[in-house]
C-alpha positions as CSV (number, residue, x, y, z in Angstrom):
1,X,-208.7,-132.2,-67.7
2,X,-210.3,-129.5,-65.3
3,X,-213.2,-127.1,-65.5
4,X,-211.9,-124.8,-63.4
5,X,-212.0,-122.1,-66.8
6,X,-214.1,-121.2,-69.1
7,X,-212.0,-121.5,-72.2
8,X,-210.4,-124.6,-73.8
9,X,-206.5,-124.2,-72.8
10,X,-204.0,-126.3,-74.6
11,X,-200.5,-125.4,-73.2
12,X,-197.6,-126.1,-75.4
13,X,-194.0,-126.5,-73.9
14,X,-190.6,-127.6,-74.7
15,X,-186.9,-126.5,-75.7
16,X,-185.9,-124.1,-78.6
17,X,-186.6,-125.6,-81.9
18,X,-188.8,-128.6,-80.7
19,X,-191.8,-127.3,-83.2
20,X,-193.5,-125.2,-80.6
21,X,-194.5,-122.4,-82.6
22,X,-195.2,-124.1,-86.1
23,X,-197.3,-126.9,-84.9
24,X,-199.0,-124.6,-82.1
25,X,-200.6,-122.4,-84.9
26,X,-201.6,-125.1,-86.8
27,X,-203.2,-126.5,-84.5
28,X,-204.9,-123.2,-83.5
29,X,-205.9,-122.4,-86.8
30,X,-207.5,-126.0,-86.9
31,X,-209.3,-125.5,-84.1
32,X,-210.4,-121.6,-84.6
33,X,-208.0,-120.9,-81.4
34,X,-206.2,-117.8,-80.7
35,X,-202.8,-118.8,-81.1
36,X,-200.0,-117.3,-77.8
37,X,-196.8,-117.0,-78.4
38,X,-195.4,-116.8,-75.1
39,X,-191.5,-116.5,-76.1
40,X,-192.7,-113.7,-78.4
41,X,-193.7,-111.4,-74.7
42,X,-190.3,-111.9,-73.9
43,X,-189.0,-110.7,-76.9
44,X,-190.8,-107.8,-76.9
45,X,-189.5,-107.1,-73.0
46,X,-185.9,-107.1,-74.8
47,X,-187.2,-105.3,-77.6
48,X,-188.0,-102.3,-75.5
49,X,-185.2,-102.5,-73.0
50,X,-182.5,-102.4,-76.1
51,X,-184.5,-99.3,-77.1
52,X,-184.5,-97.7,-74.4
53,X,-180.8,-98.9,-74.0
54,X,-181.3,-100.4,-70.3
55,X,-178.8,-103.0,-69.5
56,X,-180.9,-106.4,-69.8
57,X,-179.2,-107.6,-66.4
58,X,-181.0,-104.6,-65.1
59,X,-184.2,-105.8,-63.9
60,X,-184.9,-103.2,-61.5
61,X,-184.9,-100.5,-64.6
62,X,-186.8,-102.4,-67.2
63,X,-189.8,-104.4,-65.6
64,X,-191.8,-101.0,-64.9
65,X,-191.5,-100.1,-68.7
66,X,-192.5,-103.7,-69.2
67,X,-195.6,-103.6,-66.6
68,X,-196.7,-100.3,-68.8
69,X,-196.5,-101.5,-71.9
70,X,-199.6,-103.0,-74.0
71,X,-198.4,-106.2,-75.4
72,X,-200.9,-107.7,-77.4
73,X,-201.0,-110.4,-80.1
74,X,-203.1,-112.1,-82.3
75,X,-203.7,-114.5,-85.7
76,X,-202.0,-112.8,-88.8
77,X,-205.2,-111.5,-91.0
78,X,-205.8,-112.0,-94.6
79,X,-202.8,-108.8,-95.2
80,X,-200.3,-110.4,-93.1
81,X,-199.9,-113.9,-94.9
82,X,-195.6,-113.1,-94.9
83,X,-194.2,-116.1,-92.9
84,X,-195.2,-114.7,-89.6
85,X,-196.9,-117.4,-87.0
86,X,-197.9,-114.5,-85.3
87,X,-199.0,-110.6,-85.4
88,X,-197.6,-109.1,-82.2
89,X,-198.3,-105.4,-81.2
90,X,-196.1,-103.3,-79.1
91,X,-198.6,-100.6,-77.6
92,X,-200.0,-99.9,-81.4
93,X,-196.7,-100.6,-83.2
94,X,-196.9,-104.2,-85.1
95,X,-193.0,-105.5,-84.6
96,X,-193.7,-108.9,-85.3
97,X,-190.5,-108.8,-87.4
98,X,-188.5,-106.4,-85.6
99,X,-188.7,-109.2,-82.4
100,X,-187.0,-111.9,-84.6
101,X,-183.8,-110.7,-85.0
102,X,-180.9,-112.4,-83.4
103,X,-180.3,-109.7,-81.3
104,X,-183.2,-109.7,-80.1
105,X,-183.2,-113.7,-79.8
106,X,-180.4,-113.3,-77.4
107,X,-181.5,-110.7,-74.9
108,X,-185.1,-112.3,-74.6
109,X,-182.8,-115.4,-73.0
110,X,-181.3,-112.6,-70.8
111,X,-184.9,-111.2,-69.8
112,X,-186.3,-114.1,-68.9
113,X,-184.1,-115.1,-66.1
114,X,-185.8,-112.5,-63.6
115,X,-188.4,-113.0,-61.8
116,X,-189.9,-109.9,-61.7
117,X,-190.1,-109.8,-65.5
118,X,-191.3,-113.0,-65.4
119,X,-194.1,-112.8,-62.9
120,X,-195.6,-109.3,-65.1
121,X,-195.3,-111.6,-68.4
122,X,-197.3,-114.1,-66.5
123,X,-200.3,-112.2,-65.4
124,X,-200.2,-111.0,-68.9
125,X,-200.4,-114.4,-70.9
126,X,-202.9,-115.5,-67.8
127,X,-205.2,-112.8,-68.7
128,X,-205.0,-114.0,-72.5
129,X,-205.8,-117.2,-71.9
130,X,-208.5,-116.8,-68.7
131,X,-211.6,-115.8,-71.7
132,X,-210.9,-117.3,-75.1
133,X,-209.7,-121.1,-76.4
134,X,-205.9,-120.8,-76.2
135,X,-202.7,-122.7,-77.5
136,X,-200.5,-121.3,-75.5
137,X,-196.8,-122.1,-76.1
138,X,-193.3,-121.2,-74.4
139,X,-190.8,-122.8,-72.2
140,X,-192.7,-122.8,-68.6
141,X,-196.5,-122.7,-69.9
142,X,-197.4,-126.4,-68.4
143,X,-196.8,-125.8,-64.9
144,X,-196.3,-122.0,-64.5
145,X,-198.9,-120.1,-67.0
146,X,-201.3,-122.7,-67.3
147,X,-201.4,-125.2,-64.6
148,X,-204.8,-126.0,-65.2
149,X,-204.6,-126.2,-68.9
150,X,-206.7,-128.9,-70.4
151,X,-204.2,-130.7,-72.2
152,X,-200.6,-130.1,-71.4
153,X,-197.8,-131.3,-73.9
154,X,-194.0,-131.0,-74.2
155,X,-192.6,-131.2,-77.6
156,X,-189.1,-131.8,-77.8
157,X,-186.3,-133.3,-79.9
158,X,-182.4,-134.5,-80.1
159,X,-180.0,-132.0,-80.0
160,X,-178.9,-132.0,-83.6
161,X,-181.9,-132.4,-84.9
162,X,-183.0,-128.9,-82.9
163,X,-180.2,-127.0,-84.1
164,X,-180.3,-128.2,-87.6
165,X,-184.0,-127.0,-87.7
166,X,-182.6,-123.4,-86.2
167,X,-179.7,-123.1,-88.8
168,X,-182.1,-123.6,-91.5
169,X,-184.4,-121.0,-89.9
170,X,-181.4,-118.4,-89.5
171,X,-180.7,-119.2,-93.3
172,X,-183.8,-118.7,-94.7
173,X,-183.5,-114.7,-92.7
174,X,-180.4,-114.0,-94.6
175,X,-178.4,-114.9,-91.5
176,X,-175.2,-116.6,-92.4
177,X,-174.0,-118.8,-89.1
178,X,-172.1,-121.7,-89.7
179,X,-173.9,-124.8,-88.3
180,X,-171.6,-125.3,-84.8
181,X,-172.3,-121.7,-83.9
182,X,-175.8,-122.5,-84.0
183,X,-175.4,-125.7,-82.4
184,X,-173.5,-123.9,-79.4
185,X,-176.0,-121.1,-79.3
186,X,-179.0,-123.9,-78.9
187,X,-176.5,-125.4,-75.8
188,X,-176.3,-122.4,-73.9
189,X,-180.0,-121.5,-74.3
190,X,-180.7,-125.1,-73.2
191,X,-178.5,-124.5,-69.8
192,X,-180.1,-121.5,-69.2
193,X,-183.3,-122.1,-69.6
194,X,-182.8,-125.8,-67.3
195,X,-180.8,-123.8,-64.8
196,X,-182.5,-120.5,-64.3
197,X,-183.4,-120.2,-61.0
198,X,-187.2,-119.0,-61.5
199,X,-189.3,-121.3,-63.8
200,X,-186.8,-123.8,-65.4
201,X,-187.4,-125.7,-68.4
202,X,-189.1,-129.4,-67.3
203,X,-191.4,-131.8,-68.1
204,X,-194.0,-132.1,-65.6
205,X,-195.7,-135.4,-64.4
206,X,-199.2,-134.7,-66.5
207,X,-198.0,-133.3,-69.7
208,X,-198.1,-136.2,-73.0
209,X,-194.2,-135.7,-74.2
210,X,-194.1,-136.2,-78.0
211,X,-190.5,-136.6,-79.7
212,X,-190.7,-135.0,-83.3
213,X,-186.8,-135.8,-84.0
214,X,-188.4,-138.3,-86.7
215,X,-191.7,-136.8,-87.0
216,X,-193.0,-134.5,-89.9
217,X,-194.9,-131.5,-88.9
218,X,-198.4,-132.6,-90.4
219,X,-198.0,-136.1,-88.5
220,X,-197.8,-133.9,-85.0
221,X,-200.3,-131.9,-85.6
222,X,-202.8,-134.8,-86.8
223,X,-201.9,-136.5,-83.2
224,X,-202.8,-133.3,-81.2
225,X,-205.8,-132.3,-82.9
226,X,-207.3,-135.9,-82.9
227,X,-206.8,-136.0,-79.3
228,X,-208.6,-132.1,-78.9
229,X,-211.5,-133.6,-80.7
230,X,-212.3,-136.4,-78.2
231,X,-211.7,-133.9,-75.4
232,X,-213.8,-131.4,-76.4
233,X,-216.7,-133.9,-76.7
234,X,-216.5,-134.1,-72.5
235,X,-215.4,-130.6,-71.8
236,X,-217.8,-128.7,-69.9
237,X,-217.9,-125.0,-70.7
């Protein structure tokens, strides 16, 4: 644990379809934290270069749009109770939906491989996270974003466990994959995300991994917010 911020950080990382972003804003909304979905920066990155109609490979062309825009994001209030983890605002335009589409899905992948994008996205979530009590969760949050994050976990989960979760997700959006499309899909996001050059996918030597292959959602949330609690006792702010 470290005191070097004001704010009590709890950084969240771990593959697709580990339980990031379901047991992240529980736990927020437990602890009366602002809830960061980092993934959902990205999306909105794609979201404006596809409207713009950029090329995604193009970094060049799109991270200046991306630097401009106001990407904003917070807990879904009492007229937003639809399924959503998350409200996220595009300058003033809510697209907390429009950012979940597959399409969407796939080019945020593409985005995040360049470093330029990447370094904007992270002096964005950094600035989040530098004044209020964060969960902060995405796939490079524990070493990259938060560094200095008072607790640090990895949440991950077998392979076919990870894509059966993600089929049933698709499903329940109308979206009908067959379950080895899915499973391929969660593959190649895997390899990318290990692989990419800036800010890979990995566990680093502080974080507390927690396997929810055979874990219910309640049971992982109970274990991080019993270990907050004793924290917060000896966290000076």
């Amino acid at each position: 644990m470290t005191d070097l911020h004001p704010s009590f950080q709890i950084a969240i990382d771990g593959p697709v379809a580990a339980g990031k972003g379901t047991v992240s804003r529980l736990v927020a909304d437990k602890l009366g934290f602002l809830y960061v979905d980092t993934g959902a920066m990205y999306r909105v990155a794609a979201l404006i270069g596809q409207r713009e109609k950029i090329d995604l490979d193009n970094a060049q062309s799109l991270a200046p749009l991306i630097k401009k825009a106001k990407i904003s994001m917070r807990n879904p209030n009492s007229s937003e109770q639809d399924g959503r983890l998350t409200t996220v605002f595009l300058n003033d335009e809510d697209v907390s939906w429009k950012i979940r589409i597959e399409e969407v899905s796939q080019g945020a992948s593409k985005v995040a491989v360049h470093p330029s994008i990447r370094e904007i996205l992270v002096t964005k979530q950094q600035a989040i996270a530098s004044t209020q009590n964060v969960v902060m969760e995405g796939r490079d949050i524990t070493y990259r974003v938060l560094p200095n994050a008072d607790l640090k976990i990895f949440l991950t989960a077998n392979d076919v466990v990870r894509a059966k979760r993600r089929h049933f997700e698709l499903l329940t959006k109308g979206m009908n994959l067959e379950f080895e499309e899915v499973y391929q899909d969660l593959q190649d996001r895997d390899n990318r995300d290990k692989n990419r050059a800036t800010d890979p996918l990995k566990i680093t030597d502080d974080a507390w991994v927690i396997d929810t292959s055979d874990l219910s959602i309640k049971q992982v949330v109970k274990l991080v917010i019993d270990k907050v609690k004793i924290m917060m006792k000896d966290k000076t702010f």
